[in-house]
C-alpha positions in Angstrom: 77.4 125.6 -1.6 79.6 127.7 0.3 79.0 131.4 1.8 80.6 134.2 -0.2 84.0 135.7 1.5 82.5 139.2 1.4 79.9 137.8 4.4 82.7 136.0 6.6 83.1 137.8 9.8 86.8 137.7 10.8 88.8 139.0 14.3 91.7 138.3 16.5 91.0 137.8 19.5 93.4 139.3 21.6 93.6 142.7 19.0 92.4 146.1 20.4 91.8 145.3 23.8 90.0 147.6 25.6 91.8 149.7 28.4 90.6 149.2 31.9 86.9 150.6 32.6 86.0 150.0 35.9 84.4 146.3 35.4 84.6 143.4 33.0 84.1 144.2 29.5 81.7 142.0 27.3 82.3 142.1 23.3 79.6 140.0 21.8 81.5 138.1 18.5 78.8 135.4 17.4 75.5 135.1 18.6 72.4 133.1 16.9 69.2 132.0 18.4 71.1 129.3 20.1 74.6 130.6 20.9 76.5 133.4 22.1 80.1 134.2 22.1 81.4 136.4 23.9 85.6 137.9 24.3 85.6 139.6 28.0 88.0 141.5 29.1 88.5 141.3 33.0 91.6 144.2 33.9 91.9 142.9 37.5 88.1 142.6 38.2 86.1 140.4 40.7 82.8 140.5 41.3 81.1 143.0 43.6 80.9 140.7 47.4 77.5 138.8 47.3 77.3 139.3 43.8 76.3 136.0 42.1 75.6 134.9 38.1 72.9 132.5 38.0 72.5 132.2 33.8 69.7 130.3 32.5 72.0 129.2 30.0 74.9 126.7 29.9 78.4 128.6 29.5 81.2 126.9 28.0 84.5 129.9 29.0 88.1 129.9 28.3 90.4 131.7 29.8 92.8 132.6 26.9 95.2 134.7 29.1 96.4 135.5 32.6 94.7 134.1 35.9 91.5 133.8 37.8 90.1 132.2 40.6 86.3 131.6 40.1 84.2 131.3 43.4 81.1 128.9 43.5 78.2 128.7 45.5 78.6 126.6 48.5 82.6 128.3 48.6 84.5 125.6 46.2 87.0 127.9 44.3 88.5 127.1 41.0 91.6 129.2 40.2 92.6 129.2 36.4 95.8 129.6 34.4 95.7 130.6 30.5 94.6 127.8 28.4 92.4 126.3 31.1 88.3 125.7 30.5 85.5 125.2 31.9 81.9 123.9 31.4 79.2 125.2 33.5 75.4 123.8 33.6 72.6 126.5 33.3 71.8 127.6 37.1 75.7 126.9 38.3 75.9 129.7 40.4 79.5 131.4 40.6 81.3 134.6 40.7 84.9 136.0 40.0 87.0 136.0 42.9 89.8 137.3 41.2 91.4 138.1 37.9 95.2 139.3 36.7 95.3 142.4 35.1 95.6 140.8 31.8 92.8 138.3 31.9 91.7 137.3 28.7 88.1 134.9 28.1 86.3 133.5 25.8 82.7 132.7 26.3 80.4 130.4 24.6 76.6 130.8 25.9 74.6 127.9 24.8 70.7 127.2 25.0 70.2 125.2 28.1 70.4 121.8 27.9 67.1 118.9 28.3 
Protein backbone atom coordinates (compact mmCIF):
# COMPACT_ATOMS: atom_id res chain seq x y z
CA UNK A 1 0.00 0.00 0.00
CA UNK A 2 1.52 3.21 -0.80
CA UNK A 3 1.19 6.74 1.10
CA UNK A 4 -1.19 9.23 -0.43
CA UNK A 5 0.66 12.20 -2.52
CA UNK A 6 -1.18 14.74 -0.45
CA UNK A 7 1.29 13.44 2.75
CA UNK A 8 4.62 13.46 0.66
CA UNK A 9 6.88 16.16 1.84
CA UNK A 10 8.80 17.52 -1.08
CA UNK A 11 11.99 20.41 -1.31
CA UNK A 12 14.94 21.46 -3.25
CA UNK A 13 17.58 21.59 -1.58
CA UNK A 14 19.53 24.41 -2.66
CA UNK A 15 15.99 26.71 -3.08
CA UNK A 16 15.53 29.73 -0.64
CA UNK A 17 18.72 29.79 0.93
CA UNK A 18 18.96 31.76 3.84
CA UNK A 19 21.06 35.08 3.68
CA UNK A 20 24.02 35.20 5.93
CA UNK A 21 23.08 35.45 9.87
CA UNK A 22 26.02 35.51 11.82
CA UNK A 23 26.51 31.51 12.21
CA UNK A 24 25.60 28.34 10.46
CA UNK A 25 22.10 27.84 9.79
CA UNK A 26 20.28 24.44 10.63
CA UNK A 27 16.96 23.52 8.66
CA UNK A 28 15.69 20.34 9.98
CA UNK A 29 14.06 18.33 6.64
CA UNK A 30 13.43 14.70 8.03
CA UNK A 31 13.59 13.64 11.45
CA UNK A 32 12.12 10.26 13.09
CA UNK A 33 13.00 8.63 16.35
CA UNK A 34 16.07 7.37 14.59
CA UNK A 35 17.20 9.97 12.03
CA UNK A 36 17.62 13.43 11.44
CA UNK A 37 18.38 15.42 8.35
CA UNK A 38 19.46 18.36 8.35
CA UNK A 39 20.30 21.27 5.04
CA UNK A 40 22.96 23.86 6.87
CA UNK A 41 23.85 26.63 5.55
CA UNK A 42 27.51 27.76 6.53
CA UNK A 43 27.96 31.71 4.68
CA UNK A 44 31.74 31.59 5.49
CA UNK A 45 31.47 30.24 9.12
CA UNK A 46 33.94 28.34 11.34
CA UNK A 47 33.58 27.46 14.56
CA UNK A 48 34.16 29.74 17.49
CA UNK A 49 38.29 28.75 18.64
CA UNK A 50 38.07 25.87 21.21
CA UNK A 51 34.73 25.26 20.23
CA UNK A 52 34.26 21.43 19.67
CA UNK A 53 30.90 19.06 18.61
CA UNK A 54 31.08 16.03 20.44
CA UNK A 55 27.34 14.35 19.14
CA UNK A 56 26.14 11.31 20.77
CA UNK A 57 25.03 10.40 17.45
CA UNK A 58 26.68 9.16 14.36
CA UNK A 59 26.56 11.94 11.49
CA UNK A 60 26.64 10.97 7.98
CA UNK A 61 27.22 15.03 6.08
CA UNK A 62 27.62 16.04 2.56
CA UNK A 63 28.88 18.89 1.42
CA UNK A 64 26.63 19.73 -1.56
CA UNK A 65 28.38 23.07 -2.49
CA UNK A 66 31.51 25.16 -2.06
CA UNK A 67 34.52 24.25 0.42
CA UNK A 68 35.42 23.43 3.96
CA UNK A 69 38.15 22.37 5.88
CA UNK A 70 36.86 20.36 9.01
CA UNK A 71 39.33 20.34 12.08
CA UNK A 72 39.56 17.12 14.31
CA UNK A 73 40.60 16.53 17.63
CA UNK A 74 44.12 15.67 17.91
CA UNK A 75 44.66 18.55 14.73
CA UNK A 76 44.10 16.14 11.58
CA UNK A 77 42.21 18.50 9.09
CA UNK A 78 40.05 17.34 6.30
CA UNK A 79 39.38 20.06 3.74
CA UNK A 80 36.28 19.33 1.38
CA UNK A 81 35.24 20.19 -2.15
CA UNK A 82 31.38 19.93 -3.34
CA UNK A 83 30.34 16.46 -3.73
CA UNK A 84 32.65 15.13 -1.05
CA UNK A 85 31.25 13.04 2.22
CA UNK A 86 31.94 12.04 5.22
CA UNK A 87 30.94 9.49 7.95
CA UNK A 88 31.63 10.30 11.48
CA UNK A 89 31.18 7.77 14.63
CA UNK A 90 29.20 9.15 17.59
CA UNK A 91 31.92 10.94 19.97
CA UNK A 92 34.25 12.05 16.78
CA UNK A 93 35.09 15.17 18.02
CA UNK A 94 35.58 18.01 15.24
CA UNK A 95 34.93 21.53 14.38
CA UNK A 96 34.72 23.78 11.12
CA UNK A 97 37.84 25.37 10.42
CA UNK A 98 36.63 26.94 7.54
CA UNK A 99 33.82 27.27 4.96
CA UNK A 100 33.34 29.36 1.48
CA UNK A 101 30.77 31.71 1.45
CA UNK A 102 28.57 29.41 -0.46
CA UNK A 103 28.84 26.25 1.53
CA UNK A 104 26.08 24.03 1.12
CA UNK A 105 25.54 20.51 3.57
CA UNK A 106 23.57 17.96 4.06
CA UNK A 107 23.31 16.13 7.21
CA UNK A 108 22.13 12.85 8.21
CA UNK A 109 22.08 12.22 12.21
CA UNK A 110 21.65 8.63 12.98
CA UNK A 111 21.03 6.80 16.34
CA UNK A 112 24.39 5.73 17.51
CA UNK A 113 25.58 2.66 16.55
CA UNK A 114 26.16 -0.97 19.00
Amino acid sequence: MSAPVATIQRGKLAAALPPPAGGEIFQTLFANPACRIERIVSHGHASASGEWYDQAWDEWVALLAGEAVLEFDGGDTIALTAGDWLALPAHCRHRVASTSADALWLAVHCTASG
